[in-house]
Backbone as CSV, one residue per row, in Angstrom:
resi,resn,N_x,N_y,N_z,CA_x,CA_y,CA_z,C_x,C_y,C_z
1,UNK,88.961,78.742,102.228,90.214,79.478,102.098,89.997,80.780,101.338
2,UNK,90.693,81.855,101.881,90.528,83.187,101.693,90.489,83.319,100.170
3,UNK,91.421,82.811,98.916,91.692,82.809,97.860,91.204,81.240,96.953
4,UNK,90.813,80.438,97.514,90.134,79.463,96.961,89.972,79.526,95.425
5,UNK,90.016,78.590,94.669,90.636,78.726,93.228,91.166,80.128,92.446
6,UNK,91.831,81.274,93.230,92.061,82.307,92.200,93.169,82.237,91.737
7,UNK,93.184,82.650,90.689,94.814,82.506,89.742,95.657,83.551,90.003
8,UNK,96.890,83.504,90.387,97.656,84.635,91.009,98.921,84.340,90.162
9,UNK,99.615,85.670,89.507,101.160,85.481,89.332,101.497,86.349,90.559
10,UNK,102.775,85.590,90.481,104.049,86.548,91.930,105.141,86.476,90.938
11,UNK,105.964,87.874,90.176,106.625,88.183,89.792,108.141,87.897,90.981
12,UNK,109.367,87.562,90.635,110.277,87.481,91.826,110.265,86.692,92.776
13,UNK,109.452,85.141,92.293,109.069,84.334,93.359,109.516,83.246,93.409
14,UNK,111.188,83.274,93.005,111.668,81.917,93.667,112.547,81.727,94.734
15,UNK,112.426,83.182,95.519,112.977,83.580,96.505,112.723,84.579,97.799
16,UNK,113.023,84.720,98.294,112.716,86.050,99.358,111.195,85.794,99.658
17,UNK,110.723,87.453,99.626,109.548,87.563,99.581,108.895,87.636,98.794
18,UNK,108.781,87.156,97.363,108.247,86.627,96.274,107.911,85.302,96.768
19,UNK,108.905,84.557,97.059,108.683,83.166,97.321,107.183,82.974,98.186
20,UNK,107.672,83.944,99.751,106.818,83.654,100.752,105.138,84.015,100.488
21,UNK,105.030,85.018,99.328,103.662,85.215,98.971,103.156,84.259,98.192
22,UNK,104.098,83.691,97.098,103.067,82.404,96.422,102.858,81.544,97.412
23,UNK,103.679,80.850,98.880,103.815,80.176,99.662,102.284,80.671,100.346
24,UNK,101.923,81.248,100.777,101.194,82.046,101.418,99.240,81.829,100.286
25,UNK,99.752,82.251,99.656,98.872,82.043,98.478,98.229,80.833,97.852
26,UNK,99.437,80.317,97.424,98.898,78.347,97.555,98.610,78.027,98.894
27,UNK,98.974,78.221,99.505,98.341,77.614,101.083,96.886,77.948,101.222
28,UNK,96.102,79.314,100.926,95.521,79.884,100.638,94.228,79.601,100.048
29,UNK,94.723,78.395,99.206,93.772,77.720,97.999,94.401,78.359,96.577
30,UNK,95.176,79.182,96.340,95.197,79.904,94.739,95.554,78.932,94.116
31,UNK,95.416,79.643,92.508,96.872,78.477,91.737,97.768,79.388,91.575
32,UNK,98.981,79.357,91.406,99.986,80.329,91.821,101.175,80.329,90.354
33,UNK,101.311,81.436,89.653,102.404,81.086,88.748,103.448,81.823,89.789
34,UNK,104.660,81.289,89.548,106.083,81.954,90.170,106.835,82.215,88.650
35,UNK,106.787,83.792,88.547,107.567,84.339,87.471,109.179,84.382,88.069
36,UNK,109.770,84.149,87.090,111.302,84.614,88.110,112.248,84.421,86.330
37,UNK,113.468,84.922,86.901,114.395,84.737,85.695,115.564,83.618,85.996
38,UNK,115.664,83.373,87.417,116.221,82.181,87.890,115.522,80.566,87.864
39,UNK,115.837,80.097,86.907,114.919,78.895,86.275,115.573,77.644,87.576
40,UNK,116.491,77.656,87.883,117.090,76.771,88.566,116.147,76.992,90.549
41,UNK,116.039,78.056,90.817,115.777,78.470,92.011,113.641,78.651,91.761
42,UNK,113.737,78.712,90.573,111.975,78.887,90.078,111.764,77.589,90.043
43,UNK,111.809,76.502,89.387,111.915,75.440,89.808,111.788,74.522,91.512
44,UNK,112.729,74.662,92.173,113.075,74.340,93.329,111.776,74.909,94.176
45,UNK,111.741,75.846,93.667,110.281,76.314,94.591,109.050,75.802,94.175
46,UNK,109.062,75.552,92.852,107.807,74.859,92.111,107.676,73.786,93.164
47,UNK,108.672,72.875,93.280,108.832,71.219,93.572,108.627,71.382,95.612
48,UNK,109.186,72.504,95.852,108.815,73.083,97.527,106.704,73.014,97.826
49,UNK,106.571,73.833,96.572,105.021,74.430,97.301,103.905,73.589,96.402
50,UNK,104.798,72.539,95.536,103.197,71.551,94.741,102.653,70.654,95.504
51,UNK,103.592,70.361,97.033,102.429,69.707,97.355,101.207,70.179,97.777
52,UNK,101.133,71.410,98.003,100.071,72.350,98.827,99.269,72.784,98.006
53,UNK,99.361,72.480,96.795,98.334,73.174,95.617,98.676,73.207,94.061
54,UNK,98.148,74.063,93.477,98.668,74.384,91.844,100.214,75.023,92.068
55,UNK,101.158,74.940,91.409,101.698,75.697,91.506,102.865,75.841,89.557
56,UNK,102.834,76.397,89.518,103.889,76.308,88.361,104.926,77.740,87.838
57,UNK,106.035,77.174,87.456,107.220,78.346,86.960,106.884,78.665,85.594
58,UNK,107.064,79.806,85.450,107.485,80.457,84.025,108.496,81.322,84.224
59,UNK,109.606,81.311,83.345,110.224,81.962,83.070,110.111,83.272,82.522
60,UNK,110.167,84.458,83.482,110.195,85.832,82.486,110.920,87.045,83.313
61,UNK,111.416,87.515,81.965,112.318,89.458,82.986,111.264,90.029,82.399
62,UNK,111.006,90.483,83.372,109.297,91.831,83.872,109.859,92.714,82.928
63,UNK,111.033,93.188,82.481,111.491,94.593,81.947,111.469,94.126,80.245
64,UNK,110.727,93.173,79.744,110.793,92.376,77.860,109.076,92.409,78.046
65,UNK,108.484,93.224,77.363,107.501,93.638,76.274,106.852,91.966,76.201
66,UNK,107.780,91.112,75.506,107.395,90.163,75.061,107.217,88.974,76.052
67,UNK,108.156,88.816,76.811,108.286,88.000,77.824,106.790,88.285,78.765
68,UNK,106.454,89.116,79.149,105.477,90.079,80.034,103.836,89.401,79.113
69,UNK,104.052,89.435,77.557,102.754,88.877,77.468,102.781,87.501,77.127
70,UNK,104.201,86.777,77.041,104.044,85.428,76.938,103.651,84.934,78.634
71,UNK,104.317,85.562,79.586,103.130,85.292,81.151,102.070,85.225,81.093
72,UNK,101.299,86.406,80.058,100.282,86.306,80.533,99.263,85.001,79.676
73,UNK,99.951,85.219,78.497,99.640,84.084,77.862,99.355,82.820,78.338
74,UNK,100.362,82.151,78.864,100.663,80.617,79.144,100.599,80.487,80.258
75,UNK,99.442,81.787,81.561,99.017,81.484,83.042,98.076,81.525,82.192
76,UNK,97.034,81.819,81.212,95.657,81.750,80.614,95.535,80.079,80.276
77,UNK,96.857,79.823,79.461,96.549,78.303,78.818,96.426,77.556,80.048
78,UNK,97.285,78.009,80.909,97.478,76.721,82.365,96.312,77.196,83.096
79,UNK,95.939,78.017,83.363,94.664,78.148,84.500,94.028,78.248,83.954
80,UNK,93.172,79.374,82.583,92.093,80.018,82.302,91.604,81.001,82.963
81,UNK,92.237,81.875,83.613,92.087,83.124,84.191,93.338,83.751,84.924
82,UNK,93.341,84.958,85.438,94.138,85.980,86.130,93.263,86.623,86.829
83,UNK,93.441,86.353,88.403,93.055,87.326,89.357,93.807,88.208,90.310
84,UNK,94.534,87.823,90.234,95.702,88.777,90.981,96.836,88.638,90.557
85,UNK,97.965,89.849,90.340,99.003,89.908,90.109,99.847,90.467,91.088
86,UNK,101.295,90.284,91.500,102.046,90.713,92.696,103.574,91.298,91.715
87,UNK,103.634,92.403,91.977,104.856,92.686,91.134,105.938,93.159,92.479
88,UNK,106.267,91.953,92.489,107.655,91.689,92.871,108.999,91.792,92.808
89,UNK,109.139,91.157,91.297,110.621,91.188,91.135,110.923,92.799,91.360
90,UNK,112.704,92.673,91.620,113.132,93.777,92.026,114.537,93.372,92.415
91,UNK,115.234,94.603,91.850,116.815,94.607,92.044,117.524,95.759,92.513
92,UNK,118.520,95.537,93.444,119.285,96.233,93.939,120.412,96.818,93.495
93,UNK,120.831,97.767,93.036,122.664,98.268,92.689,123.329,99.054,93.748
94,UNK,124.134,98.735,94.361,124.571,99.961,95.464,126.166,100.732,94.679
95,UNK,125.982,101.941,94.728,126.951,102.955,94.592,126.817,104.184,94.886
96,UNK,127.856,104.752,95.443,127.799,106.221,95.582,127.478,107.026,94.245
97,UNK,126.664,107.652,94.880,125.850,108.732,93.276,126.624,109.119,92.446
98,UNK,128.026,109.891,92.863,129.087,110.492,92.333,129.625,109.536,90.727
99,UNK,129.225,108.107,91.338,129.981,107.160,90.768,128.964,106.077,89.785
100,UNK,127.873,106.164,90.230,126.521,105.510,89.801,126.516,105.859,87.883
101,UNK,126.453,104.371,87.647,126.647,104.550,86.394,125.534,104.461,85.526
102,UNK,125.175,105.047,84.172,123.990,104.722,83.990,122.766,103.757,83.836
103,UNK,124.409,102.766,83.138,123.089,101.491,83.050,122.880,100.804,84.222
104,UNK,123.216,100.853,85.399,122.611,100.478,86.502,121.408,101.019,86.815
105,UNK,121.734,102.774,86.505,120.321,103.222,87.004,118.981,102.576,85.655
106,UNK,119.199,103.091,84.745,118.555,102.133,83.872,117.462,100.868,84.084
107,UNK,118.726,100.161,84.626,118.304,98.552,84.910,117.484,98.396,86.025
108,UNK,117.937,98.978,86.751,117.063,98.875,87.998,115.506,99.367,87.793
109,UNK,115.620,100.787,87.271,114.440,101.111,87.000,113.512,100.272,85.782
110,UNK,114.249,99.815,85.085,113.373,98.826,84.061,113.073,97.746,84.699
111,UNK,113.560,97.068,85.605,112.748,95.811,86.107,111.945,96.727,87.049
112,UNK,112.017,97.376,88.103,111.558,97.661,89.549,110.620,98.387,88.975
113,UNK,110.628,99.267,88.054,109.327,99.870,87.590,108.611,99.653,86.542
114,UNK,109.496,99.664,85.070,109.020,99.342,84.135,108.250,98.283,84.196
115,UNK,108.704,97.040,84.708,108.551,95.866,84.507,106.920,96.143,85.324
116,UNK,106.938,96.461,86.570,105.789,96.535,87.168,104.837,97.338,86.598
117,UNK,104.763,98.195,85.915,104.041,99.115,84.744,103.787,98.059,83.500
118,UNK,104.382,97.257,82.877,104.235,96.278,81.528,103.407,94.998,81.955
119,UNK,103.614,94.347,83.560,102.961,93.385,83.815,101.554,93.625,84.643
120,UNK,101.748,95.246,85.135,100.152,95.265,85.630,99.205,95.977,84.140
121,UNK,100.031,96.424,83.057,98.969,97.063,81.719,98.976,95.150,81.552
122,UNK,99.186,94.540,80.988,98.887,93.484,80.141,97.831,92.617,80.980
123,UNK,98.307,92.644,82.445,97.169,92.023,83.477,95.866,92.448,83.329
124,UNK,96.031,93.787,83.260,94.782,94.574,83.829,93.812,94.708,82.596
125,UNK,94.684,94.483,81.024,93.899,94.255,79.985,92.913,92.991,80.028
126,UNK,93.441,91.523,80.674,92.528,91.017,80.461,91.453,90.987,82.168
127,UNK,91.888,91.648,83.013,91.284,91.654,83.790,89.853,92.340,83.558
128,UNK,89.765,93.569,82.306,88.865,94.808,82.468,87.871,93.738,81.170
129,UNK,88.586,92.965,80.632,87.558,92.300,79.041,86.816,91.148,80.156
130,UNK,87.204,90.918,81.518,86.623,90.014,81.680,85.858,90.384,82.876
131,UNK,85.836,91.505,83.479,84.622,92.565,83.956,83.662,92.863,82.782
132,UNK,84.035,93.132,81.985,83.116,93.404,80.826,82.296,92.141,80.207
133,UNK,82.987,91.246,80.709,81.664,89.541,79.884,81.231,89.441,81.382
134,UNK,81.365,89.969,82.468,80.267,89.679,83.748,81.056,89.001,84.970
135,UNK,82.264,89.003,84.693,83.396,88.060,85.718,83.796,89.179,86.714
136,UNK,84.074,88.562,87.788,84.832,89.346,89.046,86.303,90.555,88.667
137,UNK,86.095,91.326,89.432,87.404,92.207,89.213,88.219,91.813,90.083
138,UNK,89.551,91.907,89.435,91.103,91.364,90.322,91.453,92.363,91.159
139,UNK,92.783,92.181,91.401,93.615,92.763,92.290,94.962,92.794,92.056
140,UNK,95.666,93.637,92.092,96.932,93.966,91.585,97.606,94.501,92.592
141,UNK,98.531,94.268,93.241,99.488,94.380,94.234,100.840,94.332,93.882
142,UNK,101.492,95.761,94.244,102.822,96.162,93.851,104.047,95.967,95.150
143,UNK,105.116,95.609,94.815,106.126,95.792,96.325,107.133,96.772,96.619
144,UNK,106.407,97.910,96.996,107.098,98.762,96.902,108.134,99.026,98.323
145,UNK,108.490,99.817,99.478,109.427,99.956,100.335,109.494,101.442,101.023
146,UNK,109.516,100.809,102.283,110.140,102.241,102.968,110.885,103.142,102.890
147,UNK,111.757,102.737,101.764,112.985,103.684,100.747,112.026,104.393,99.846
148,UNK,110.762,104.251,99.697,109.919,105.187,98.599,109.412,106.081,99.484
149,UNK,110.030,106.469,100.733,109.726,107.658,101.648,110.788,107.930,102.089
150,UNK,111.510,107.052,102.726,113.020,107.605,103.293,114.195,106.690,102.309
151,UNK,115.282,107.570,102.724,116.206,107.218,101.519,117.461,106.354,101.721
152,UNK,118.328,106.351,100.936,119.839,105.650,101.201,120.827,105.996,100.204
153,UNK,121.355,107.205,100.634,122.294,107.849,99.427,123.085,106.767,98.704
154,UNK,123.715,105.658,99.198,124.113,104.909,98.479,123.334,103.433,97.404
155,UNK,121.752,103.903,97.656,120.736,102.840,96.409,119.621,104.196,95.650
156,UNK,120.390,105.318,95.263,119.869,106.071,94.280,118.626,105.146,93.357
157,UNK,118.779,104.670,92.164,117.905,103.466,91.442,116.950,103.467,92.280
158,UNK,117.351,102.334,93.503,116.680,101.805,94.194,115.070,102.214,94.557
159,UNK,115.535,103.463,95.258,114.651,104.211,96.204,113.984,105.470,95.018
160,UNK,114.635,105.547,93.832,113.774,106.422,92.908,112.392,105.498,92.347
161,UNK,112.929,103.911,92.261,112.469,102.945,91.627,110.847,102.535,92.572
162,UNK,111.130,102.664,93.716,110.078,102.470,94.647,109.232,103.647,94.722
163,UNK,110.184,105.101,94.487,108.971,105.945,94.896,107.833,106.084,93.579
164,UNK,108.783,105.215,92.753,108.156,105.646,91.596,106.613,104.530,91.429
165,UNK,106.889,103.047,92.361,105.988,102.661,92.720,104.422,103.033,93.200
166,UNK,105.275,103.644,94.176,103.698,104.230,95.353,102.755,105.034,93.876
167,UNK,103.439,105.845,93.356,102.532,107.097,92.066,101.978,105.814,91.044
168,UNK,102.493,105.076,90.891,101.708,104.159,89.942,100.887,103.522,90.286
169,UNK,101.077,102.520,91.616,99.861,102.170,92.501,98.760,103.198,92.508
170,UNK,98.959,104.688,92.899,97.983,105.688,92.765,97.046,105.473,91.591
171,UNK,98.253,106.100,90.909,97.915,105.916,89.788,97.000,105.572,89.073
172,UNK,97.268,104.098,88.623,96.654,102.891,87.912,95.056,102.557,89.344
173,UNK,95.342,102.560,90.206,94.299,102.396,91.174,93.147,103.705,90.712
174,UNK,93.618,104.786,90.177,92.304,105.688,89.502,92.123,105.233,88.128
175,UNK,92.691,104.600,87.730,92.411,103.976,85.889,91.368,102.818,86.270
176,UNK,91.690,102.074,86.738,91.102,101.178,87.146,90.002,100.671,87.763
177,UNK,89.578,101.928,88.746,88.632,101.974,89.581,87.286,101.790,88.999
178,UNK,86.960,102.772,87.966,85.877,102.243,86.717,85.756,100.739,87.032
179,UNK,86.630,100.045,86.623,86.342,98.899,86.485,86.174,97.504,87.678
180,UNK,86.490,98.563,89.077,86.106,97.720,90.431,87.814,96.636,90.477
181,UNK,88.394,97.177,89.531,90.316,96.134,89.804,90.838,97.078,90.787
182,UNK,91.200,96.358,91.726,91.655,96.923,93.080,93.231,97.106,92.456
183,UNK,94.147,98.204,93.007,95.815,98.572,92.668,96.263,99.246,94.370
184,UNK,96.905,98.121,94.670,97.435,98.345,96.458,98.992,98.028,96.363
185,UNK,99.714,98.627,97.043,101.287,98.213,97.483,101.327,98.047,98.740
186,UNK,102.292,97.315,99.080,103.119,97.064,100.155,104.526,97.150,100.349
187,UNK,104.952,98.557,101.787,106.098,98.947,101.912,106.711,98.072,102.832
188,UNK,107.518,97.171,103.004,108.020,96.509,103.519,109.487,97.498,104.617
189,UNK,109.436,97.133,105.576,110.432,97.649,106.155,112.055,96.451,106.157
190,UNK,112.875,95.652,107.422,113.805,95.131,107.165,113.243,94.164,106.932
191,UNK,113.421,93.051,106.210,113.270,91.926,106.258,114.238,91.128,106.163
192,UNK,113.900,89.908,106.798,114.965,88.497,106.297,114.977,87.778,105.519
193,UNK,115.603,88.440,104.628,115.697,87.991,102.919,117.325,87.737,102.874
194,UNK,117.782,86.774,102.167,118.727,86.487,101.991,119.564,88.149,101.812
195,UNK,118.982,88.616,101.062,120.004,90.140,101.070,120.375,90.033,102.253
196,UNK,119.253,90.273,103.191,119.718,91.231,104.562,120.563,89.731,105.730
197,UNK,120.572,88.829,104.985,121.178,88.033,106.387,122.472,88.038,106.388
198,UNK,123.105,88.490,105.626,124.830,88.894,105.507,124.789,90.241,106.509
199,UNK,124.150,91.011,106.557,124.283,92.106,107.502,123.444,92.016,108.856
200,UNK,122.624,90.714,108.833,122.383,90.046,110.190,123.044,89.375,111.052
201,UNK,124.676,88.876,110.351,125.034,88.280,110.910,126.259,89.109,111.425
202,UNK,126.331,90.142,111.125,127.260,91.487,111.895,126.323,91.987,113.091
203,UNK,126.859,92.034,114.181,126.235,92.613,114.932,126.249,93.825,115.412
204,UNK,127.116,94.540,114.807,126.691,96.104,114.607,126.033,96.400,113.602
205,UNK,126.107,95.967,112.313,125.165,96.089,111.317,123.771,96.028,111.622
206,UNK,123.531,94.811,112.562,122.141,94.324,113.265,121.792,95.647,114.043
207,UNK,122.928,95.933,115.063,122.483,96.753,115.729,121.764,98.182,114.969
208,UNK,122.313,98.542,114.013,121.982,99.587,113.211,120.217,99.457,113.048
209,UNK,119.679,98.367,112.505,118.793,97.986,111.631,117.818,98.326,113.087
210,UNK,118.425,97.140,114.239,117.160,97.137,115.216,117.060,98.950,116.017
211,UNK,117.821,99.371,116.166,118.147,100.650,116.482,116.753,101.830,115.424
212,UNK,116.726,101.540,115.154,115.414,102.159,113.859,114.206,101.902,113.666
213,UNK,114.046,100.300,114.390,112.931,99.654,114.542,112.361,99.404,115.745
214,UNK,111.397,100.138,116.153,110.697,100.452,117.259,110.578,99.039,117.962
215,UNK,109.733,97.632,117.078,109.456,96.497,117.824,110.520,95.860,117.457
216,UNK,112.003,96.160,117.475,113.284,95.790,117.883,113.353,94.094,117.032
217,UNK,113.470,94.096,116.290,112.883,92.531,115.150,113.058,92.641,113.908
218,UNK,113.719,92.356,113.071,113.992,91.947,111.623,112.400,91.402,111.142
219,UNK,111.759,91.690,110.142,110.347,91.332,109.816,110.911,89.756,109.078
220,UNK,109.791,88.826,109.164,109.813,87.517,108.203,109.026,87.871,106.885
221,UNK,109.311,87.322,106.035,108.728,87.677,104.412,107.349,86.780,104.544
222,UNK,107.625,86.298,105.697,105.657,85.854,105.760,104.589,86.748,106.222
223,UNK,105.407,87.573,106.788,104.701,88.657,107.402,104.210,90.193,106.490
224,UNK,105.144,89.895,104.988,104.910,90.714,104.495,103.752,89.645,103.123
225,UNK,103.886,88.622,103.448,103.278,87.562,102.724,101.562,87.955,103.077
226,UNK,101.536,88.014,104.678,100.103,87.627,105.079,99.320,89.284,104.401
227,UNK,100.093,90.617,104.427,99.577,91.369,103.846,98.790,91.417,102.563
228,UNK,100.029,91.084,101.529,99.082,90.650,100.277,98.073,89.594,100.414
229,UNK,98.375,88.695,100.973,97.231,87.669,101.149,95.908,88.746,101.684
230,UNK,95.957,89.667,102.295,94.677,90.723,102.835,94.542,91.360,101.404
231,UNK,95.385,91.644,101.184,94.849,92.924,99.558,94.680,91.854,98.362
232,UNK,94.795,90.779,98.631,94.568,89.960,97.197,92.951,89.526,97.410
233,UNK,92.622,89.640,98.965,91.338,89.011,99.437,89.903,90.002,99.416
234,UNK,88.862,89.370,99.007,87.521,90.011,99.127,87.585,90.960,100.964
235,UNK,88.416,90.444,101.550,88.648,91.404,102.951,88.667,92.746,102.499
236,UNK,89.419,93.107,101.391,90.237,94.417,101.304,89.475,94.876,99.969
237,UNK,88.102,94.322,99.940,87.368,94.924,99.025,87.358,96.307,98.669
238,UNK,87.196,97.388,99.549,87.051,98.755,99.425,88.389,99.394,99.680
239,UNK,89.509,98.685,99.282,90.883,99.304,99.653,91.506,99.509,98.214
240,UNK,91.517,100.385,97.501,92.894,100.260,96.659,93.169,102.187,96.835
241,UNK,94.497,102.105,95.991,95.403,103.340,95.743,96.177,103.507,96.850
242,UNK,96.666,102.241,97.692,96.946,102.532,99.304,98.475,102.138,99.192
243,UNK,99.438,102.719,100.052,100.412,101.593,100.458,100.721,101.399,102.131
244,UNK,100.857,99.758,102.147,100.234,99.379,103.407,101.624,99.290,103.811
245,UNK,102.918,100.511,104.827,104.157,100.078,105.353,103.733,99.002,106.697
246,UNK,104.941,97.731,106.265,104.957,97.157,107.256,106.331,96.419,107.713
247,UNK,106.786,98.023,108.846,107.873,97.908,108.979,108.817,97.755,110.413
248,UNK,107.909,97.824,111.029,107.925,97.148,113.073,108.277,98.816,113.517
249,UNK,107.502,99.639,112.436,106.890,101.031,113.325,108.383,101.942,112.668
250,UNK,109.098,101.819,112.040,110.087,102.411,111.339,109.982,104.353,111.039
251,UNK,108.983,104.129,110.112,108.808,105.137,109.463,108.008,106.303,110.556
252,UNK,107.549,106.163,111.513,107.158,106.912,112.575,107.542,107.419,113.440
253,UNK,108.992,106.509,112.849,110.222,106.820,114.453,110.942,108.068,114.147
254,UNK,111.296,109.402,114.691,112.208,110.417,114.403,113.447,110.432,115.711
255,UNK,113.548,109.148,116.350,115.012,108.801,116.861,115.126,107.225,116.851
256,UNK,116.384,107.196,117.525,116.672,105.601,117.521,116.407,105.310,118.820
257,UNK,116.525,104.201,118.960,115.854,103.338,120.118,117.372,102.470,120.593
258,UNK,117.209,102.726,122.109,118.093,101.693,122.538,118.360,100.250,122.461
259,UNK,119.167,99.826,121.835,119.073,98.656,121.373,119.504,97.259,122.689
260,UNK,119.586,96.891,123.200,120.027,95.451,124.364,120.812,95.252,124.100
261,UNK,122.123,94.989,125.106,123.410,94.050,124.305,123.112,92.343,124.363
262,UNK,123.179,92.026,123.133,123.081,90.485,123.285,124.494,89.673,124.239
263,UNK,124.127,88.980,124.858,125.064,87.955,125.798,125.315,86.914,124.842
């Protein structure tokens, strides 16, 4: 198995596509922590994916200093290493700009970025002490979005929060490089995440979405799963500072596409 004993956190993983990458990951062979702030839904997923492997919850908000190194802490006591990290979590506020208040923008940006900036420095600290005693270099994988290129006047936060992704992936992928720790994102286009199935089940809403998407299809969060599973893997050895969109051809499109009427 591609990942065979490596220790992985997935920040945002007792749901969506957090979920589907530890899913993906323990299947995989990893041992898998699922960070999340929903203890009830972090849980439930624990008790979903232990039969398939290691798996265990910790409780933490990516955007607390402290919380960020008690993760890293108590995936050391439970595994004894960190090889990959997935910064996941991530939150949405929708408002018109006019009206967008601050601590939304704030918030958003403290989990969606901050948080991903606090949990890949504390990762990557013990990742570089343990290149330095003769151990393998990790991999760090961010989730960033097709909104960190094109926009949505009404998720300002949002889409500042992602672009602010891709530059840190850059980023940190030249800090790092010294030390052979790979730093890759993945732009996800629609997916079927509980967000989006309230506006799947409108069918003009649908129509909107498939209308944009060249291979006419809502993506599965396994599909954005099997990606990281490539950038977490010795496959994607010579890959970092990248972000890999995978969005059923979205971002290439400069019209819409005729959509089918469903019967």
């Amino acid at each position: 198995m591609s990942l065979e004993n490596k220790v992985a956190i997935v920040t945002g993983a007792a749901r969506g596509i957090g979920y589907a990458v530890a899913k993906r990951f323990v299947m995989d062979g990893a041992k898998v922590v699922i960070a999340d702030v929903d203890d009830e839904a972090g849980q439930s997923a624990v008790e979903d994916l232990s039969g398939f492997g290691d798996v265990i919850y910790l409780h933490c908000n990516v955007a607390e200093r402290l919380d960020v190194r008690n993760l890293v802490a108590e995936t050391l006591n439970a595994f004894g290493d960190i090889d990959v990290l997935v910064n996941n979590a991530g939150i949405v506020v929708g408002s018109d700009f006019l009206d967008l208040e601050e601590d939304d923008f704030d918030r958003v940006l403290s989990i969606n970025l901050k948080g991903a900036f606090l949990c890949s420095q504390a990762v990557a600290r013990h990742m570089v002490e343990k290149v330095q005693s003769g151990g393998a270099p990790g991999a760090i994988i961010n989730m960033s979005s097709i909104n960190s290129v094109v926009a949505i006047p009404n998720q300002i936060p949002y889409c500042v929060s992602k672009g602010g992704i891709n530059q840190l992936t850059k980023a940190t992928s030249l800090a790092l490089a010294p030390h052979g720790i790979r730093v890759n994102a993945i732009g996800p286009g629609s997916i079927m995440t509980d967000m989006l199935a309230s506006v799947n089940d409108d069918p003009a809403a649908r129509n909107r979405i498939l209308s944009r998407t060249p291979m006419l299809r809502i993506g599965d969060p396994s599909e954005i799963a099997s990606v990281a599973a490539f950038l977490a893997s010795s496959d994607a050895s010579y890959v970092t500072g990248q972000t890999i969109y995978a969005d059923g051809g979205r971002l290439p499109l400069n019209y819409t596409v005729a959509v089918p009427d469903e019967d």
